[in-house]
C-alpha positions as CSV (number, residue, x, y, z in Angstrom):
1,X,82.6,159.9,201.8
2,X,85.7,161.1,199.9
3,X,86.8,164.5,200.6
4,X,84.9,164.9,204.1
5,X,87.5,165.1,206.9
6,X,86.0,164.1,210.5
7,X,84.7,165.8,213.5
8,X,88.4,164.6,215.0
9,X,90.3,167.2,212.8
10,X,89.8,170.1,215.4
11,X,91.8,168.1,217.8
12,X,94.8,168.5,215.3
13,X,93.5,171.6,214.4
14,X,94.0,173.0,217.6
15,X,90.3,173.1,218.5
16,X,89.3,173.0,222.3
17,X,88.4,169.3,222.9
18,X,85.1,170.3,224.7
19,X,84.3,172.3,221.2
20,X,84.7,168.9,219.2
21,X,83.5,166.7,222.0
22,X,80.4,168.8,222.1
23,X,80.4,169.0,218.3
24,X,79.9,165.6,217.6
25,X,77.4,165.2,220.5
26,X,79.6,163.5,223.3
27,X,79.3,166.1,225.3
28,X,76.2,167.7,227.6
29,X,77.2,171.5,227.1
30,X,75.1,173.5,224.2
31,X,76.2,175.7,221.5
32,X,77.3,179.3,223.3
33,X,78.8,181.0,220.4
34,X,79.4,180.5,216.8
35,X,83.1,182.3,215.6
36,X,84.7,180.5,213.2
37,X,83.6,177.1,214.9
38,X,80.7,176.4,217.3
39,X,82.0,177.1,220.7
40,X,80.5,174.8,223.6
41,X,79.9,175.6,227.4
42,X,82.0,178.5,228.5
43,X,83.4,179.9,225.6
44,X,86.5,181.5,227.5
45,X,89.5,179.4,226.0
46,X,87.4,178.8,222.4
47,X,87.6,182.7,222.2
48,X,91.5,182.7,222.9
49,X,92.0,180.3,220.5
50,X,89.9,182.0,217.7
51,X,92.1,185.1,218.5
52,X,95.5,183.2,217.8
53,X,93.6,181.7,214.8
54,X,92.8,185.7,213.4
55,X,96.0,186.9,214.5
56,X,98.1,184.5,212.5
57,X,95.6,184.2,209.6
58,X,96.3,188.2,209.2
59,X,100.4,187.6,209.8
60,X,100.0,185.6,207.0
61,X,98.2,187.5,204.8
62,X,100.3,190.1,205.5
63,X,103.7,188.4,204.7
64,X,102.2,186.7,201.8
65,X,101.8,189.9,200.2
66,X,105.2,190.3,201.1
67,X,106.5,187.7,198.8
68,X,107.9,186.1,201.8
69,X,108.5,182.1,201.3
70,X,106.3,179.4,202.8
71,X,108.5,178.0,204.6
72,X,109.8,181.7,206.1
73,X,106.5,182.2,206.7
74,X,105.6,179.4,208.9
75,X,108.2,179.6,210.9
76,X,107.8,183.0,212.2
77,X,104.2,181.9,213.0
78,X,105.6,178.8,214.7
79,X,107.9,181.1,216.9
80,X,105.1,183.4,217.6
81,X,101.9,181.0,218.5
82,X,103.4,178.1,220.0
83,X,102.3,177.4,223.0
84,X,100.3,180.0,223.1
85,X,97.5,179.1,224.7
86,X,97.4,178.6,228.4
């Protein structure tokens, strides 16, 4: 079992509770849509939080390639998608 992390990650992850609730079969909803993570029931917040997910995956990228340090580069992604979802 070494090196599998459980369903419960997404919670941490940021992952709508109804996505890993539904995920690991503890919930009645069915798949809607697959991006990144199966999305269960209405996909509506899944969809925001996928966005937030692509928009600081290509901040990153881009500041990366900047040279910019880790720790630089995690802060300005703090700042920007904190509390971001509503």
């Amino acid at each position: 079992m070494s090196g599998i992390l459980p369903p419960e990650i997404g919670i941490v992850l940021g992952i709508p509770l109804k996505d890993v609730k539904g995920y690991m079969s503890l919930a009645k909803d069915s798949v809607g849509i697959v991006r990144g993570w199966k999305m269960y029931g209405n996909p509506n917040k899944s969809l925001k939080v996928y966005k937030l997910y692509k928009e600081a995956q290509q901040r990153t990228t881009e500041l990366i390639i900047k040279r910019m340090p880790m720790a630089q580069v995690i802060d300005k992604l703090r700042t920007k998608h904190i509390g971001g979802i509503t």
